[in-house]
C-alpha positions as CSV (number, residue, x, y, z in Angstrom):
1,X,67.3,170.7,143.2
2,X,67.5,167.4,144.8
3,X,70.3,165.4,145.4
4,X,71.1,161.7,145.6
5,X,73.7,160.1,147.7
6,X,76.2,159.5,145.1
7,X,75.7,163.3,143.2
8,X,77.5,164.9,146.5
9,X,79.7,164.1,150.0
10,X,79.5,166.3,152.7
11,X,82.4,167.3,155.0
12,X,82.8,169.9,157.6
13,X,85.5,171.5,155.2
14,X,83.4,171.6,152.1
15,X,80.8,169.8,149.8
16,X,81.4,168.1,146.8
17,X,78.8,168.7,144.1
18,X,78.6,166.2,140.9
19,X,77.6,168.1,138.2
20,X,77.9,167.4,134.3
21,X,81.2,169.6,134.1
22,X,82.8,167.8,136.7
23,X,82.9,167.9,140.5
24,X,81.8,171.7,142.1
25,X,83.3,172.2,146.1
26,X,81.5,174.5,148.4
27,X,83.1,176.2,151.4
28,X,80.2,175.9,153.8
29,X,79.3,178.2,156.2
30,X,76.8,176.8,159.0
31,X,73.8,178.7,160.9
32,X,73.3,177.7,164.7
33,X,70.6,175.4,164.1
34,X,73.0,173.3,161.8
35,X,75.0,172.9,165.2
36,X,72.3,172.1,167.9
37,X,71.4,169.1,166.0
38,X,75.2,168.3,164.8
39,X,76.6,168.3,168.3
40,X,73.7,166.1,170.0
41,X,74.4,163.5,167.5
42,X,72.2,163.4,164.4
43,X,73.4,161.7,161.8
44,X,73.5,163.7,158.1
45,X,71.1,161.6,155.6
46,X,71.8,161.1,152.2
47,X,69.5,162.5,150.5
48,X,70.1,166.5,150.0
49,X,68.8,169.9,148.1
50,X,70.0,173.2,147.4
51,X,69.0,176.5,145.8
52,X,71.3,179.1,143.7
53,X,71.2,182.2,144.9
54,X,72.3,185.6,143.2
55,X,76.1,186.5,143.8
56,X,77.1,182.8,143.2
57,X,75.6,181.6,146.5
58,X,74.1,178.3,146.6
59,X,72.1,177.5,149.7
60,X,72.2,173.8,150.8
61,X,69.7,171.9,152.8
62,X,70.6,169.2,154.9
63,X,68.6,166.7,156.6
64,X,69.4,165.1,159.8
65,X,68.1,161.8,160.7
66,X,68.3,159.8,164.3
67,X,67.6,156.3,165.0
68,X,64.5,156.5,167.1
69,X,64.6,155.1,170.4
70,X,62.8,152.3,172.1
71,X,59.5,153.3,174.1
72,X,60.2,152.3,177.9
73,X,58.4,150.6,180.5
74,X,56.1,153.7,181.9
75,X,55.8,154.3,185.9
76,X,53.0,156.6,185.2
77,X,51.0,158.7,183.3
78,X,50.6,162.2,182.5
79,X,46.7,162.7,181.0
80,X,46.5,165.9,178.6
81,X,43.3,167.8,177.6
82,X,43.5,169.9,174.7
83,X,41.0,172.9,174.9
84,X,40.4,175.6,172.0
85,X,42.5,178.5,174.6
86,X,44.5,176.5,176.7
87,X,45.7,172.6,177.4
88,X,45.2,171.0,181.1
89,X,48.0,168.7,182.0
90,X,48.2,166.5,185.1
91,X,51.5,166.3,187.1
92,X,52.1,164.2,190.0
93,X,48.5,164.3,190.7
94,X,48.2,168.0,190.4
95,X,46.3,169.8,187.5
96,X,47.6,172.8,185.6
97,X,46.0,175.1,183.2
98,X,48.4,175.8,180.3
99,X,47.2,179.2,178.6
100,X,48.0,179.5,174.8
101,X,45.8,182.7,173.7
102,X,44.7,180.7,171.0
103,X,41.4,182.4,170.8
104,X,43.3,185.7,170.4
105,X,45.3,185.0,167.4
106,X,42.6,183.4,165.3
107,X,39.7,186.3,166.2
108,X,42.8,188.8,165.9
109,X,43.9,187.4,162.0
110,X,40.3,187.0,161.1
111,X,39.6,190.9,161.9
112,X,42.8,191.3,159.9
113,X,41.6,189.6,156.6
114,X,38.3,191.2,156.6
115,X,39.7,194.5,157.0
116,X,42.1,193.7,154.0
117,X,39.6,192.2,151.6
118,X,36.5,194.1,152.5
119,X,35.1,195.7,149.2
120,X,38.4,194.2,147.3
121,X,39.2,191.1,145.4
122,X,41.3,188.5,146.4
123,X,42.4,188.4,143.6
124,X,44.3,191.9,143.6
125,X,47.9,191.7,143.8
126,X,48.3,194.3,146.7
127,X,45.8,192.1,148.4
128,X,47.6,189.3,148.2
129,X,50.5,190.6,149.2
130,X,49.0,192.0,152.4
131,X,46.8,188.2,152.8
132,X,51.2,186.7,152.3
133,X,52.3,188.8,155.6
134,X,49.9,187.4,157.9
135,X,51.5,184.6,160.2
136,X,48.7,183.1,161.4
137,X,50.1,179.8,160.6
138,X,53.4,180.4,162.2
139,X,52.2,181.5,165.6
140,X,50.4,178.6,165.9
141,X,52.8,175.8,164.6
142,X,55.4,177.7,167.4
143,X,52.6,177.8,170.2
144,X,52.2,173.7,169.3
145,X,56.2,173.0,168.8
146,X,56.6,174.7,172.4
147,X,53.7,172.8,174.0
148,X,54.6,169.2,173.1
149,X,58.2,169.8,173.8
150,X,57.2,170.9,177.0
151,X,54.6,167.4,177.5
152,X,57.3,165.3,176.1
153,X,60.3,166.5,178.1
154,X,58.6,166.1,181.5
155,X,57.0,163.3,180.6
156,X,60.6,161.8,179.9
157,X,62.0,162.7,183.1
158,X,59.6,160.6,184.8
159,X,59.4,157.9,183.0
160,X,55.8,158.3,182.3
161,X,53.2,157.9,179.8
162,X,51.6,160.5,177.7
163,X,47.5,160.1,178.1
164,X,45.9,161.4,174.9
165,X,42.7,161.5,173.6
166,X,42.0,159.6,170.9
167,X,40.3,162.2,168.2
168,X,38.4,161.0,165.0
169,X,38.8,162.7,161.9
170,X,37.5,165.7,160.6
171,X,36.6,166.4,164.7
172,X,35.8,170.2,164.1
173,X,32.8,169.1,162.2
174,X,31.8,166.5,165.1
175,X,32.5,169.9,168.1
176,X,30.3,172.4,166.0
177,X,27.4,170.3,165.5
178,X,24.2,172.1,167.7
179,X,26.7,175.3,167.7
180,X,24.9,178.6,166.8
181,X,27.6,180.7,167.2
182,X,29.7,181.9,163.8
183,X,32.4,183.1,165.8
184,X,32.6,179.9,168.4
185,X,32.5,177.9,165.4
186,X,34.7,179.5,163.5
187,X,37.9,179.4,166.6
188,X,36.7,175.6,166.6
189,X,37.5,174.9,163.4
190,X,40.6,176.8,163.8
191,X,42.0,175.9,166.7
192,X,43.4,172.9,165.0
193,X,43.1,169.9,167.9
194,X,44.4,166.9,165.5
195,X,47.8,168.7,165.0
196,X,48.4,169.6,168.4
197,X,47.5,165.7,168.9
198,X,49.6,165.0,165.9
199,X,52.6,167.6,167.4
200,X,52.8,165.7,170.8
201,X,53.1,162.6,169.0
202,X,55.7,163.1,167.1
203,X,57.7,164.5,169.8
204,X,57.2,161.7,171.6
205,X,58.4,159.4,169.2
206,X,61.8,161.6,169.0
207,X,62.2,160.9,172.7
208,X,60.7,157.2,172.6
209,X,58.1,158.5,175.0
210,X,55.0,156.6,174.9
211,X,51.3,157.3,174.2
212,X,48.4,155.6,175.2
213,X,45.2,157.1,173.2
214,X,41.7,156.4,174.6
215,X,38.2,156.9,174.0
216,X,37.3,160.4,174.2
217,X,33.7,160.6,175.0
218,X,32.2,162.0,177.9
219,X,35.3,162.8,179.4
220,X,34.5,166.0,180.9
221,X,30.9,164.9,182.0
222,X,31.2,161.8,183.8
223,X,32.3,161.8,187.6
224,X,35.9,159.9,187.7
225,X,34.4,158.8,191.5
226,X,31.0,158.0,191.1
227,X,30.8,157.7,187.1
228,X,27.6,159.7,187.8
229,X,26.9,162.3,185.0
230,X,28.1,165.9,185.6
231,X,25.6,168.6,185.2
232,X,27.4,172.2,184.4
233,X,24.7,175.2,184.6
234,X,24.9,178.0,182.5
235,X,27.5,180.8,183.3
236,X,26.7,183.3,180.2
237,X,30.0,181.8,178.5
238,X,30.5,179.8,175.7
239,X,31.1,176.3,177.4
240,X,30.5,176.2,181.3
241,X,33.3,175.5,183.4
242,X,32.1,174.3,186.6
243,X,29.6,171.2,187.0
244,X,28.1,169.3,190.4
245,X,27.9,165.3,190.2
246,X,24.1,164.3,190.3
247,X,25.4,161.4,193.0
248,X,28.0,163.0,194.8
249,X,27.5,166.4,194.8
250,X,30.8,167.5,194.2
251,X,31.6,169.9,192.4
252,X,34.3,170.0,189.0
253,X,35.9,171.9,186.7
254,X,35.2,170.9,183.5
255,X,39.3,170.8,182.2
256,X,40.2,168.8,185.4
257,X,37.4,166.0,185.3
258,X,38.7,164.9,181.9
259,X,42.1,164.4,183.1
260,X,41.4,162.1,185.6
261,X,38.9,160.4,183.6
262,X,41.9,160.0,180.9
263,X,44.2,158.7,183.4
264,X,41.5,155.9,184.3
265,X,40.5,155.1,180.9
266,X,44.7,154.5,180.6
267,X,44.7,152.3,183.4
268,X,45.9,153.9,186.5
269,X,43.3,153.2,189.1
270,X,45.1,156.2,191.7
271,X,42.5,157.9,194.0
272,X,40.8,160.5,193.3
273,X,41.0,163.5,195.3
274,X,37.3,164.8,196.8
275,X,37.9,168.1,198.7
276,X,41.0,169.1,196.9
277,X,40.9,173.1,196.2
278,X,43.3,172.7,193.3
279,X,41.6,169.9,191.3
280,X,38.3,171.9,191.0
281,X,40.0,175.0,190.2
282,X,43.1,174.4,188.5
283,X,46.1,177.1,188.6
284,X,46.8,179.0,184.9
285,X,50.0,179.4,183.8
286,X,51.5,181.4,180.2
287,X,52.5,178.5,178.0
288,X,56.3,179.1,178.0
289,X,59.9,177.0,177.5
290,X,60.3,176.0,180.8
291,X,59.6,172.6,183.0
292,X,56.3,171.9,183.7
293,X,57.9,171.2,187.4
294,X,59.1,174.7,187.6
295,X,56.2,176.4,186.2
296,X,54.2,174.3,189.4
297,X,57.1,175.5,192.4
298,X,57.3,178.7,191.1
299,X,55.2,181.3,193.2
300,X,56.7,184.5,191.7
301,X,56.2,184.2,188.1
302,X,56.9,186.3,184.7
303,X,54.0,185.6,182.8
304,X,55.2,185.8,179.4
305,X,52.3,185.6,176.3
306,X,53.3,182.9,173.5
């Protein structure tokens, strides 16, 4: 049930409930989430709901809400490239190649729903209840919560810009287009690349980070130096990675060129660097909750699957 700012007042002690009867007080009892947001200084809204439970528990919902802050005046910029299995992100000039396992958990949940509704209806009960359990979903909202916070916060402590691509609607449809492949286009129209736009965003509105969206095309095929086209011969993979300019012969990893063409097409005119080792073959990392900075200086690491 939803309520209105004059059907209930909120305290720490207890909540007041208006109901037909008369006034109903709560003694509340708050999870740790309630707290995180409490103690940083979210304001409670007005607006409300709750649920009866059985034993005369009533669980209560309340929203926070925060003024958002003023975008500042960026010194930089920090290009992103969002790939099907991983994101590229560029950091004080050097690339990095953020793993999610993407791929995994959409090939891994597919095998899991055929096994479950091969040669039974969907329509079955114990079907359905099997289809409920699978998290599919989850995973990948918390792969996409992780990775923006991740963009944002570094991006904040830099006081830079967040370099986006600007995707058009329905953009699975636009990717699979020439695509023979069931399975390649079925982890394309899965992989979901408007809300992990959409995620990084919004995070960056919380933190009044700005983002500059540019044109997307040809990113990954034109020659930041030479604006030459890149040629990419076939490697037996899906996509190939690695491309040589037709003018200046150098050669590029498909992830990196687009995020120094994304950091041009935003306005930073910074060179280019020609015989850098690490911007033709940029250095995976496990997407995890720690500084982008950190996950660069760190030579020892834990890889940790999301």
């Amino acid at each position: 049930m939803h309520l209105d700012d004059h059907l209930w007042k909120f305290s720490l002690d207890k909540i007041s409930i208006s109901t037909k009867r008369g006034r109903v007080f709560i003694s509340p009892t708050f999870p740790k989430i309630f707290w995180r947001y409490y103690n940083k200084g979210w304001l409670i809204a007005s607006e409300a709901r709750f649920k009866l439970l059985k034993g005369n528990v009533v669980e209560f919902y309340v929203i926070f809400k925060r003024d958002e802050p003023k975008p500042y005046e960026p010194k930089g910029f920090i290009p992103v490239d969002l790939n099907e299995d991983s994101v590229s992100v560029l950091v004080d000039g050097k690339p990095v190649l953020l793993e999610t396992n993407t791929r995994k958990i959409i090939l891994g949940y597919e095998y899991r729903r055929k096994a479950i509704t091969t040669g039974r209806s969907t329509k079955d009960r114990e079907v359905r209840r099997k289809l409920r359990k699978l998290r599919e979903r989850d995973k990948k909202v918390d792969i996409r919560r992780k990775l923006a916070k991740l963009i944002v916060i570094e991006a904040f402590e830099s006081r830079s810009a967040i370099v986006l691509e600007d995707l058009p609607r329905r953009i699975p449809e636009h990717m699979i287009k020439g695509v023979k492949d069931k399975q390649l286009r079925l982890r394309i129209y899965r992989a979901a690349f408007s809300s992990m736009k959409n995620a990084i965003i919004e995070k960056a509105r919380e933190f009044g980070v700005p983002v500059v969206l540019v044109n997307p095309s040809h990113t990954s095929s034109t020659c930041p130096i030479h604006g030459a086209k890149i040629v990419y011969q076939p490697d037996g993979g899906d996509a190939p990675r690695v491309g040589v300019c037709e003018k200046g012969k150098e050669r590029w990893h498909r992830d990196v060129v687009a995020l120094y063409n994304l950091r041009k097409r935003a306005g930073d005119v910074s060179p280019v660097p020609l015989v850098s080792k690490e911007s033709h073959d940029p250095p995976k990392r496990w997407l995890r909750a720690k500084s982008l900075h950190s996950i660069m200086i760190e030579h020892k690491m834990i890889e940790m699957k999301v």
